[in-house]
C-alpha positions in Angstrom: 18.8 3.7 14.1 15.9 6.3 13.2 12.9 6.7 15.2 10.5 7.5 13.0 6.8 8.6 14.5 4.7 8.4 11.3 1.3 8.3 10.0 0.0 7.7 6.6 -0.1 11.1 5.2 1.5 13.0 2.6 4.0 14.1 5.5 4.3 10.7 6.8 5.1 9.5 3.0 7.9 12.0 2.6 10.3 10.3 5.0 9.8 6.7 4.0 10.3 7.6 0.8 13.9 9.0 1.9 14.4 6.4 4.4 13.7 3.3 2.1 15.8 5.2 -1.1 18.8 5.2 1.5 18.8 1.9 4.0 19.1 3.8 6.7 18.2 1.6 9.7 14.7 3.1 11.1 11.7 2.2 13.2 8.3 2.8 12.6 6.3 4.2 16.2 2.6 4.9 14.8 1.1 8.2 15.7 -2.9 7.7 15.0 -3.8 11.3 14.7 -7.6 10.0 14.3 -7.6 9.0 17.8 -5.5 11.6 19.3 -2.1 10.2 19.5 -0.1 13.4 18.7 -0.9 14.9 22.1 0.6 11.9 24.0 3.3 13.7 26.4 5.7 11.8 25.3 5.2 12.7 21.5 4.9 16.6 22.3 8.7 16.3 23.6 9.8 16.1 20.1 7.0 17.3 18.2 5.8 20.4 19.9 3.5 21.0 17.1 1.6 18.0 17.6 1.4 17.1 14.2 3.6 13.9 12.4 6.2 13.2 11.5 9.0 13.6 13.7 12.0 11.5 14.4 14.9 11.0 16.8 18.4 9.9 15.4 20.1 7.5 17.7 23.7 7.9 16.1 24.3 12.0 15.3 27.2 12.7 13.0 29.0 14.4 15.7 28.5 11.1 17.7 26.6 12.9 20.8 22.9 12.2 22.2 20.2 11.9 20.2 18.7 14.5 17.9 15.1 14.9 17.6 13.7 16.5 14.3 10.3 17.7 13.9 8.3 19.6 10.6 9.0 17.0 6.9 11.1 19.3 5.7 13.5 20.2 8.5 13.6 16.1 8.8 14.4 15.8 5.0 17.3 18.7 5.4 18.7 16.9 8.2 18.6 13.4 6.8 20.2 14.9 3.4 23.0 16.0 4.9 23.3 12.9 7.5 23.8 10.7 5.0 25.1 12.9 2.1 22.3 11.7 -0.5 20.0 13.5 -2.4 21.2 17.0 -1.6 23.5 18.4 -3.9 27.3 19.8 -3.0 27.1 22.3 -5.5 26.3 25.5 -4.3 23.6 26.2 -7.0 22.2 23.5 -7.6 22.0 22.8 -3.7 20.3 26.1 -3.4 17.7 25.3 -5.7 16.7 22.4 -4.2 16.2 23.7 -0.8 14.4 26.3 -2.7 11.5 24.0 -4.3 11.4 21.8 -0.7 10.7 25.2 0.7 8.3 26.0 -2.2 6.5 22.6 -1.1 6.5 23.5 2.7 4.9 26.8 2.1 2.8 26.2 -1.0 2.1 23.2 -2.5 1.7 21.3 0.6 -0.6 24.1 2.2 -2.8 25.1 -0.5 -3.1 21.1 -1.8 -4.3 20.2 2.3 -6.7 22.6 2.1 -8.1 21.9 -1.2 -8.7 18.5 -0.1 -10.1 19.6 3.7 -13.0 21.2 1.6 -13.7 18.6 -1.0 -13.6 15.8 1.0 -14.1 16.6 4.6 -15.9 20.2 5.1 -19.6 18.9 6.4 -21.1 21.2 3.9 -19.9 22.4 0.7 -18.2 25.9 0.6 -18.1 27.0 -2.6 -16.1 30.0 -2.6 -13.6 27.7 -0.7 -13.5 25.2 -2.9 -12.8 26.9 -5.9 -10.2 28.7 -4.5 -8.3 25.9 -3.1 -8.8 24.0 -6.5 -8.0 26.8 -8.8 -4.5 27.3 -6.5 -3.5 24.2 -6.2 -4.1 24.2 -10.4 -1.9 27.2 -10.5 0.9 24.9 -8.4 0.5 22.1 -10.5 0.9 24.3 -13.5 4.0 25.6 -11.8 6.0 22.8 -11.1 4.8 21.5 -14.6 6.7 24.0 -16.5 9.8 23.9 -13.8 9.9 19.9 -15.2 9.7 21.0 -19.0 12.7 19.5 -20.4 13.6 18.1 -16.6 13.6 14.2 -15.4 13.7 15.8 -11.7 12.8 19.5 -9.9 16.7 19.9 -9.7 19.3 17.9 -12.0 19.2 14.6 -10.5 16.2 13.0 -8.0 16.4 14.7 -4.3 15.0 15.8 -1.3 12.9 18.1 -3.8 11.4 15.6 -5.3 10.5 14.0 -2.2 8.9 16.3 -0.6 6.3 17.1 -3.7 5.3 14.0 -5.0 3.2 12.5 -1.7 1.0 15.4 -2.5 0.4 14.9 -6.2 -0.9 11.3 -5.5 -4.1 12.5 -3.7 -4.5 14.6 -7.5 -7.6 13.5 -8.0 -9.3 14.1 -4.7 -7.8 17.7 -5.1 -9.8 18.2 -8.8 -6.8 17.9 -11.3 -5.9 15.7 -14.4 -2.7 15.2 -14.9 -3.2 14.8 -18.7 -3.1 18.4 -18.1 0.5 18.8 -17.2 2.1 16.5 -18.9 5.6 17.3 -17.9 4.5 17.0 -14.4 2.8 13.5 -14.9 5.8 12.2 -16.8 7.6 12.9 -13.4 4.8 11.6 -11.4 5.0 8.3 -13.2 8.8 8.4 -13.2 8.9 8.2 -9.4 6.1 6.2 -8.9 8.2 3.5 -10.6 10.9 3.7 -8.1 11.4 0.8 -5.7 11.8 3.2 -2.8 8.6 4.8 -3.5 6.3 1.6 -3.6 9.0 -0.1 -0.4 7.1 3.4 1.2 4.1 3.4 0.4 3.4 -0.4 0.9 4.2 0.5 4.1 0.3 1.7 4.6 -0.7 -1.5 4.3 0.6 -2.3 8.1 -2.3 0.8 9.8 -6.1 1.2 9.9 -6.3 4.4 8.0 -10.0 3.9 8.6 -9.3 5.8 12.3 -8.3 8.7 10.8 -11.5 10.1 10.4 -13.8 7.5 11.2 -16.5 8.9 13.6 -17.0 12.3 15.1 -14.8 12.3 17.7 -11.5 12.0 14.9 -13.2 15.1 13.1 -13.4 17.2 16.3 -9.9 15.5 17.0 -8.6 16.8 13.6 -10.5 19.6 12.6 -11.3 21.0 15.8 -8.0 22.1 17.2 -7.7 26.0 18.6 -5.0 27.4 21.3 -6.4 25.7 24.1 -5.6 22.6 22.8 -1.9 23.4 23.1 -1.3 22.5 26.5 
């Protein structure tokens, strides 16, 4: 059994996506971050961050207590090699995939949050900000495009990669970009939107009030307004 503490972000969407392409037995434990969930106490003991998702595995492979993951990517690695799937035993072709889910972590997933921080939520427009978030997140696009030129998948066949870029391609539109303008990358965007596993995953929204997210003040100052003494 996994513990999964999830919200409906891109973050969140990452680890059904793995969890409902595998079977692997899990629990959903909602984390509203609109109302302040992710500082519960209990939360912060695997999740030091205070940001989703995090889960605890119940049965390690070496059969001892449970492991608690934190940070999408660290939870995908783990997960891969739990179960073998979607991480590849060749050296090469393994590396490269952990290169793209690190590419995602660092880039994609960064500059894409931010880009649609200052389109959609800023209070005021910020233009210098928003063109720079939009023209980066356009340079990303373009490079992942060209990576799938001739490519069903980021690596060979579908993985962890994969999984870890496509929740933040489907907010495209809020971040400024047409797809029509990288084709190869909308061919793959289409290819696993037509998974199973993906809509199993993402149908799994329908269960939470997204509405609290950021629904009133209070969930702005609550999301937007975190500094160092709010790391307690």
């Amino acid at each position: 059994m996994i513990d999964l503490y999830y919200w409906t972000t891109p973050n969140g969407h990452k680890i059904t996506m793995f969890l409902e392409e595998t079977g692997l037995d899990y629990k959903i434990h909602p984390i509203d971050i609109g109302t302040g969930a992710q500082f519960d106490e209990e939360f912060l003991k695997i999740a030091p961050n205070n940001r989703i998702p995090a889960i605890v595995d119940k049965a390690p492979a070496d059969g001892g207590a449970p492991i608690s993951v934190f940070e999408s990517g660290a939870i995908l690695h783990y997960l891969a090699e739990k179960t073998e799937q979607f991480l590849p035993a060749d050296l090469r072709a393994r590396t490269q995939v952990m290169e793209w889910l690190f590419w995602q972590m660092a880039g994609l997933g960064p500059m894409a949050g931010q880009n649609h921080h200052f389109n959609v939520y800023a209070p005021e427009p910020i233009e210098y900000a928003i063109d720079r978030y939009t023209r980066e997140t356009a340079r990303l696009y373009a490079v992942l495009n060209k990576r799938l030129a001739g490519r069903d998948y980021i690596v060979d066949d579908y993985s962890i990669a994969d999984m870890a870029c496509y929740p933040w391609i489907v907010s495209h539109e809020g971040q400024k970009q047409d797809l029509a303008d990288f084709p190869h990358l909308k061919a793959w965007f289409e290819r696993i939107q037509a998974r199973p596993a993906t809509q199993r995953a993402y149908k799994i929204v329908e269960q939470f009030d997204q509405s609290s997210s950021v629904r009133d003040e209070r969930a702005r100052a609550i999301l937007f307004g975190q500094d160092a003494s709010t790391i307690k």
